[in-house]
N, CA, C and O atoms as CSV, one atom per row, in Angstrom:
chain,resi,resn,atom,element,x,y,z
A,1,UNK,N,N,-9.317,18.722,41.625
A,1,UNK,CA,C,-9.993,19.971,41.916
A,1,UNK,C,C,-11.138,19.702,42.887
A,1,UNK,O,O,-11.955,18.867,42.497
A,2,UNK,N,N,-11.340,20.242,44.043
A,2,UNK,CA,C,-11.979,19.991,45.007
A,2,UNK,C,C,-13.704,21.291,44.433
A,2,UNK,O,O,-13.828,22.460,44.069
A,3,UNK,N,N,-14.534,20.236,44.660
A,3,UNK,CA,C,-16.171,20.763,44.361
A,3,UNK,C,C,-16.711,21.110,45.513
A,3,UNK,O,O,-17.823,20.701,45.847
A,4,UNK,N,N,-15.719,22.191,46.515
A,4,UNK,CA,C,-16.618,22.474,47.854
A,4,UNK,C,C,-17.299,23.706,47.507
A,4,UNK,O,O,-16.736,24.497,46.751
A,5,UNK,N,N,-18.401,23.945,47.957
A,5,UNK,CA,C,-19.545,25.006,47.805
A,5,UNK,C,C,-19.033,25.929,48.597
A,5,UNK,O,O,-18.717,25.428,49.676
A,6,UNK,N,N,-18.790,27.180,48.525
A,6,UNK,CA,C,-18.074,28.095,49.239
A,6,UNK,C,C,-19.997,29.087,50.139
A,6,UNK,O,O,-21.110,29.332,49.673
A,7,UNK,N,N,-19.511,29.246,51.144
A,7,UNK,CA,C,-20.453,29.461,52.345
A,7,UNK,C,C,-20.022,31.102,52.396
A,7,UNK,O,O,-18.840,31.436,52.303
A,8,UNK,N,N,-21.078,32.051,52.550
A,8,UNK,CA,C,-20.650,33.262,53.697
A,8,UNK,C,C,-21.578,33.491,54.485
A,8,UNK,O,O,-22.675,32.954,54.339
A,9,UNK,N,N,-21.199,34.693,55.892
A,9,UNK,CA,C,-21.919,34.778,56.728
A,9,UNK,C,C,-22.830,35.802,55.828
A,9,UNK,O,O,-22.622,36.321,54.732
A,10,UNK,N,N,-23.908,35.875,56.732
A,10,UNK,CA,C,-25.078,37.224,55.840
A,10,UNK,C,C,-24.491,38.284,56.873
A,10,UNK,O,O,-24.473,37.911,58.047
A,11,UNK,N,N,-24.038,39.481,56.604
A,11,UNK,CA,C,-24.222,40.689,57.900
A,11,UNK,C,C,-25.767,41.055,57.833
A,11,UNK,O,O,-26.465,41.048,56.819
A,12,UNK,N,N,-26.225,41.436,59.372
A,12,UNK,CA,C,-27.209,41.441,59.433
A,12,UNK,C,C,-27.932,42.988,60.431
A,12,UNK,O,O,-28.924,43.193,61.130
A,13,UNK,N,N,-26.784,43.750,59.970
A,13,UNK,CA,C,-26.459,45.150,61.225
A,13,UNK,C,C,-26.646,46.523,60.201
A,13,UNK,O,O,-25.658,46.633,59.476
A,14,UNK,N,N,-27.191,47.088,60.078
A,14,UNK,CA,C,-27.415,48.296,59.364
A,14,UNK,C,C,-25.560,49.122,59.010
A,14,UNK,O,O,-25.007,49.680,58.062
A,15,UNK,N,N,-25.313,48.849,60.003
A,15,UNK,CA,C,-23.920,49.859,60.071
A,15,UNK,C,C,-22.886,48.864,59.250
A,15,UNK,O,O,-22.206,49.114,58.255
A,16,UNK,N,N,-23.027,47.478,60.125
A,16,UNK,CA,C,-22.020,46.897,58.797
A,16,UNK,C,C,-22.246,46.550,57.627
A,16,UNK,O,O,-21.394,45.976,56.950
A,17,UNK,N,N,-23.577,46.875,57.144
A,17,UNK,CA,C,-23.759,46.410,55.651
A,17,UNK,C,C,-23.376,48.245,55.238
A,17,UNK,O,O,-22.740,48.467,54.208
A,18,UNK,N,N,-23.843,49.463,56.162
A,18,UNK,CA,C,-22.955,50.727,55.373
A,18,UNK,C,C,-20.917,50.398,54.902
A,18,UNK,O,O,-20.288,50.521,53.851
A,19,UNK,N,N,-20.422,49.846,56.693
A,19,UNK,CA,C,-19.275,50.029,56.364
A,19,UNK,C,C,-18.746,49.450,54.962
A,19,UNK,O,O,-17.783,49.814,54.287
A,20,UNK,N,N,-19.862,48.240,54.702
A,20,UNK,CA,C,-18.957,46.746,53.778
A,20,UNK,C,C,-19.291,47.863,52.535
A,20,UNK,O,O,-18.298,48.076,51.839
A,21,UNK,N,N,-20.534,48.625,52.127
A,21,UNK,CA,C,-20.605,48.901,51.366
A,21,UNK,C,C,-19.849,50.204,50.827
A,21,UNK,O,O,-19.534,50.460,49.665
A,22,UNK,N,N,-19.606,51.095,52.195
A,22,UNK,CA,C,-18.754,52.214,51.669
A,22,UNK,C,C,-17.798,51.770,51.111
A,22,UNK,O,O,-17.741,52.055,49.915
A,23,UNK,N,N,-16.422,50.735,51.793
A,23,UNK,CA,C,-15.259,50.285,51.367
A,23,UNK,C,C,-15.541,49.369,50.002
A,23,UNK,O,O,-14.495,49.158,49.387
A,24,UNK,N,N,-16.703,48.792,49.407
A,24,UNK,CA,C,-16.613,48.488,48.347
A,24,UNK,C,C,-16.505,49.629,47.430
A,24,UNK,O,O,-15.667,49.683,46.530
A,25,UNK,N,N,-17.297,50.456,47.657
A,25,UNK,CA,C,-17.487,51.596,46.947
A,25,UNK,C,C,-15.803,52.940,46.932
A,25,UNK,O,O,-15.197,53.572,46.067
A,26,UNK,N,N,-15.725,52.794,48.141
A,26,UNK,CA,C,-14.334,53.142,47.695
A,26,UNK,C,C,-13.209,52.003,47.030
A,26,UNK,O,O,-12.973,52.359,45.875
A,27,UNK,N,N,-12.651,51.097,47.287
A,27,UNK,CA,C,-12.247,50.080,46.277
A,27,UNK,C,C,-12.708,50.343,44.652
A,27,UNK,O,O,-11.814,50.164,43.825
A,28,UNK,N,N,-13.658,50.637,44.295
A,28,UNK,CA,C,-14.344,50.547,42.954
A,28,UNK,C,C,-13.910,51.915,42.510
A,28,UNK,O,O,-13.466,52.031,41.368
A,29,UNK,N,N,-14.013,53.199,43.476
A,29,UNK,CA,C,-13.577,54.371,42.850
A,29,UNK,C,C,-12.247,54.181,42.600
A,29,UNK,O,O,-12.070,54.404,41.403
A,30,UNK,N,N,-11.074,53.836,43.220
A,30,UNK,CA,C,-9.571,53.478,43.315
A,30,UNK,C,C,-9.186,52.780,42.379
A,30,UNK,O,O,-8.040,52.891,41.944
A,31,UNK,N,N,-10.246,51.747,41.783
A,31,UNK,CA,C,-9.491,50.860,40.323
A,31,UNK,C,C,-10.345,51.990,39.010
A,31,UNK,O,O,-10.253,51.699,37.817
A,32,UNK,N,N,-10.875,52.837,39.330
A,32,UNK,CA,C,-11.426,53.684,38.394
A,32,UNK,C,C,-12.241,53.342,37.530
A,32,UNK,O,O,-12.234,53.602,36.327
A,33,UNK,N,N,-13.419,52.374,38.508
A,33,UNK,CA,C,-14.778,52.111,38.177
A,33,UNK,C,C,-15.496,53.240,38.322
A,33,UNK,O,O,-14.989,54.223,38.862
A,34,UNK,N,N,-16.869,53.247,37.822
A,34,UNK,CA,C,-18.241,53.828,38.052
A,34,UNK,C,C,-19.223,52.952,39.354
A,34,UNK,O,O,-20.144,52.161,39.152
A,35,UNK,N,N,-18.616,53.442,40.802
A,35,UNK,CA,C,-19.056,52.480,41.607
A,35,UNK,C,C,-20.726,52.272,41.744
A,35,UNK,O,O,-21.187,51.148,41.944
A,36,UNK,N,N,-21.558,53.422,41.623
A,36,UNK,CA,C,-22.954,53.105,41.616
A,36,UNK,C,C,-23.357,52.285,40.380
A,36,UNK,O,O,-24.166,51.379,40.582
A,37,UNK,N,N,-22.845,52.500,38.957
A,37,UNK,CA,C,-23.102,51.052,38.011
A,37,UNK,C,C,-23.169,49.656,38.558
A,37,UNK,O,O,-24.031,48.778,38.521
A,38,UNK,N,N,-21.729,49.767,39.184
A,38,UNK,CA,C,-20.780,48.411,39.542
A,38,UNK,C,C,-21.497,47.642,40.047
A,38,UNK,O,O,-21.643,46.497,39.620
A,39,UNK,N,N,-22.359,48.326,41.518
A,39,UNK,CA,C,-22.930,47.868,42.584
A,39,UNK,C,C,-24.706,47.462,41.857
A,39,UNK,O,O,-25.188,46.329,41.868
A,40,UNK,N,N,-25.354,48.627,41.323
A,40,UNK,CA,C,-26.702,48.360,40.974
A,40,UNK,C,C,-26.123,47.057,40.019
A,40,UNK,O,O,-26.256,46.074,40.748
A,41,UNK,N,N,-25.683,46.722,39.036
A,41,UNK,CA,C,-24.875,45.503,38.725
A,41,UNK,C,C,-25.104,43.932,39.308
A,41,UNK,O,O,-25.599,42.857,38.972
A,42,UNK,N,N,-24.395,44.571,40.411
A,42,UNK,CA,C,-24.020,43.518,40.984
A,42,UNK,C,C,-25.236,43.098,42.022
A,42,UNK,O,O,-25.255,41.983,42.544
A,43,UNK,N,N,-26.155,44.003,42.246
A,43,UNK,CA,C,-27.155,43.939,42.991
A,43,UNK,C,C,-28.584,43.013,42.541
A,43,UNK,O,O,-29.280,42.266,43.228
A,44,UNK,N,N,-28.703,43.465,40.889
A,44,UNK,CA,C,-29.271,42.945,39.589
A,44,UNK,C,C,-29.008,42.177,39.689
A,44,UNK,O,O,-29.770,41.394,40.255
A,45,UNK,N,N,-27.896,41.782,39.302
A,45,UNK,CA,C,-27.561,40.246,38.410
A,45,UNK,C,C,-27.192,39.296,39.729
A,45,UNK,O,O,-27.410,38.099,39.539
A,46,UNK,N,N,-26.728,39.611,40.881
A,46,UNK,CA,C,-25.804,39.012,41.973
A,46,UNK,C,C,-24.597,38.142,41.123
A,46,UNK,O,O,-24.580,36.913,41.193
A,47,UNK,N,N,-23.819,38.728,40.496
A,47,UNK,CA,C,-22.696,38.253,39.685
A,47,UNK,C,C,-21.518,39.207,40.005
A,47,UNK,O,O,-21.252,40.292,39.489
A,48,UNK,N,N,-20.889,38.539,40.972
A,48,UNK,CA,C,-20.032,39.165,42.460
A,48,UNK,C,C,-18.959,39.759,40.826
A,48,UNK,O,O,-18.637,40.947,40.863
A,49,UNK,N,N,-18.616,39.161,39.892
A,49,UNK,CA,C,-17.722,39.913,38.961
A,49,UNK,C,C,-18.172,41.562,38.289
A,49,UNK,O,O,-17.530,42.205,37.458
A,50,UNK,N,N,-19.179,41.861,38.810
A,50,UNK,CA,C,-19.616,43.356,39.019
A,50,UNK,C,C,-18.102,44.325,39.821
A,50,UNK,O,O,-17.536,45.353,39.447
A,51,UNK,N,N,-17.843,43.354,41.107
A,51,UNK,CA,C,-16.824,44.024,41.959
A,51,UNK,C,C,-15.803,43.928,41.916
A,51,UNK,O,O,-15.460,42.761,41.723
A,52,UNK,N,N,-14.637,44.949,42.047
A,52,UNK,CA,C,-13.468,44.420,41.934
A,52,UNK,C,C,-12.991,43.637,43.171
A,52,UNK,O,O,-13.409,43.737,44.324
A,53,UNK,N,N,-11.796,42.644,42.568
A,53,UNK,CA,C,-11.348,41.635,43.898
A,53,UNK,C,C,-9.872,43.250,44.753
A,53,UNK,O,O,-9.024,43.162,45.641
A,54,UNK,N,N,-10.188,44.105,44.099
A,54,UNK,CA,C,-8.912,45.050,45.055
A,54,UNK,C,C,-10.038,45.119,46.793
A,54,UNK,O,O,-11.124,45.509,47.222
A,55,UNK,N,N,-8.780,44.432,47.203
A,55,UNK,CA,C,-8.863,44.792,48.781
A,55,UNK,C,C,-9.855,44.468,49.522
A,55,UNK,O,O,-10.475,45.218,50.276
A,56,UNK,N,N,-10.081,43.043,49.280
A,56,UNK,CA,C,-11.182,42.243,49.661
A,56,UNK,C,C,-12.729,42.837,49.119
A,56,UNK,O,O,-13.667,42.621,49.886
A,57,UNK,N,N,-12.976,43.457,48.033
A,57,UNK,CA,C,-14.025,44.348,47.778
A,57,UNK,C,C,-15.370,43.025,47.566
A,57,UNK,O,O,-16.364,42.868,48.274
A,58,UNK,N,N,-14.981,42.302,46.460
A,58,UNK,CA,C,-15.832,41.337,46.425
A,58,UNK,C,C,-16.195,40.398,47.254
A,58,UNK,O,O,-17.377,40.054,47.284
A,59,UNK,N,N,-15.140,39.739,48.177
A,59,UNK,CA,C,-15.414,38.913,49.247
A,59,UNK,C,C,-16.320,39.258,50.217
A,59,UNK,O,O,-17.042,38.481,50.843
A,60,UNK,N,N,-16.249,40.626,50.335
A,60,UNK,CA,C,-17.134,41.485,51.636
A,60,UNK,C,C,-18.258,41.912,51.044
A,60,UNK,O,O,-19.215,42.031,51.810
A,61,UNK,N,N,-18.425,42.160,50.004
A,61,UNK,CA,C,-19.627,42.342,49.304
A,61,UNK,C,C,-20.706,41.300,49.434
A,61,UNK,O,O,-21.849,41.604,49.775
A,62,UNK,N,N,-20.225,39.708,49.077
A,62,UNK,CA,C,-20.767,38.652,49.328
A,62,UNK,C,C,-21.613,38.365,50.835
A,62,UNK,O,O,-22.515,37.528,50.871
A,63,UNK,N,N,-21.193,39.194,52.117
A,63,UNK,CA,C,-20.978,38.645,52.839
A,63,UNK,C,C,-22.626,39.779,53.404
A,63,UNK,O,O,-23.140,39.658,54.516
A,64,UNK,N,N,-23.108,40.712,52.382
A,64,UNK,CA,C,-24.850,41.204,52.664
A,64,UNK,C,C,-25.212,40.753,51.716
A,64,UNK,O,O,-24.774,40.761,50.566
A,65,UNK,N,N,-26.715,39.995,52.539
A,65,UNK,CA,C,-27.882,39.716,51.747
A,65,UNK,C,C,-28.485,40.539,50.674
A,65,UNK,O,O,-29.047,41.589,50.985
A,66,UNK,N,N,-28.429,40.217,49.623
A,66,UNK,CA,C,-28.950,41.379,48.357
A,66,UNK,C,C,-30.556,41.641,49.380
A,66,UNK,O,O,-30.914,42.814,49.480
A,67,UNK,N,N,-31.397,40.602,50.050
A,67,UNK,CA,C,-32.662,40.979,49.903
A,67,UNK,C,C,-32.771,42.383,51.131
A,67,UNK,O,O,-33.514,43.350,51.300
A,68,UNK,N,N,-31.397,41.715,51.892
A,68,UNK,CA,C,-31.141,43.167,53.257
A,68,UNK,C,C,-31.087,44.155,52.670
A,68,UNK,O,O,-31.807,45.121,52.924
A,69,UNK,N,N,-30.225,44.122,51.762
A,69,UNK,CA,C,-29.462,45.528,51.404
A,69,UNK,C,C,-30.605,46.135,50.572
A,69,UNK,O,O,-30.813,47.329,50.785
A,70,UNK,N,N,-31.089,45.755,50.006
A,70,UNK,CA,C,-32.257,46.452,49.113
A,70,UNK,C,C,-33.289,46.897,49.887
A,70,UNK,O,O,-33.902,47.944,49.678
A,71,UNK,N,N,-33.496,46.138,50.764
A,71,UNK,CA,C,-34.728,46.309,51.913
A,71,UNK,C,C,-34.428,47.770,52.560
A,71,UNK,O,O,-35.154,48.760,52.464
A,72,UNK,N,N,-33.050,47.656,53.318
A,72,UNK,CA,C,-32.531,49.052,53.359
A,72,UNK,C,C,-32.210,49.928,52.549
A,72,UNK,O,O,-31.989,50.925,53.236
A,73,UNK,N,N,-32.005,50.228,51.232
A,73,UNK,CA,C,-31.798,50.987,50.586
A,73,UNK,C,C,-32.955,51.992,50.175
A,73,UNK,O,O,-32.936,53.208,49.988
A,74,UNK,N,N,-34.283,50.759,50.081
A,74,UNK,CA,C,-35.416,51.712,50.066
A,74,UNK,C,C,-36.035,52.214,51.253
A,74,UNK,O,O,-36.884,53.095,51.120
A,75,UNK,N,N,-35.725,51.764,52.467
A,75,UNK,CA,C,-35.804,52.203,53.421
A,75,UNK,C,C,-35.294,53.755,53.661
A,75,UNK,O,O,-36.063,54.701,53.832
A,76,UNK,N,N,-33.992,53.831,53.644
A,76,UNK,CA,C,-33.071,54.874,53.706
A,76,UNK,C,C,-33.449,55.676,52.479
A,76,UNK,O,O,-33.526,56.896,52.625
A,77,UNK,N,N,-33.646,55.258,51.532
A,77,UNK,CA,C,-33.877,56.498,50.149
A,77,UNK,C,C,-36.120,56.821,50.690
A,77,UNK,O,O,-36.905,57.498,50.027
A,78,UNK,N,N,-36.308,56.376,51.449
A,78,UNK,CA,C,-37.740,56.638,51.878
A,78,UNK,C,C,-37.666,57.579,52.930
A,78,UNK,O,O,-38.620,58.347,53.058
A,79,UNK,N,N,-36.669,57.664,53.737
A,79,UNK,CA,C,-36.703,57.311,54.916
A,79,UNK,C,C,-37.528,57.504,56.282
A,79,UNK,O,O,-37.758,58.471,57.008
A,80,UNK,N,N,-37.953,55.797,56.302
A,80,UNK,CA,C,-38.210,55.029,56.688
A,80,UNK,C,C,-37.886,54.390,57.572
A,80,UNK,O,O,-38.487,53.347,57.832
């Protein structure tokens, strides 16, 4: 069993941390989650098993900085 540390890029673009997050959020409605739980969840804890793996949801999730996405979120719920 190979012990390689798995790497992602951070997105670092306002629009692609919306797109990554809409399509998680749709993914999560489609397996017939509660996607705003799922995500504040997964945002909390950063315990990517918040997301479902349908349709790359979790992989792309990984791939924004919790400290971005929060930064913007209160940004946008300010707006700011």
């Amino acid at each position: 069993m190979e012990d390689a540390t798995r790497k992602f890029t951070a997105i670092d673009t306002k629009t692609q941390m919306k797109e990554i997050l809409n399509s998680v959020y749709n993914s999560l409605m489609i397996k017939g989650y509660n996607p705003i739980n799922q995500i504040v969840g997964y945002i909390l804890s950063e315990d990517p098993t918040y997301i479902t793996n349908y349709n790359n949801a979790r992989q792309l999730i990984c791939h924004i900085d919790r400290d971005d996405l929060l930064q913007e979120l209160v940004r946008s719920y300010l707006n700011k």
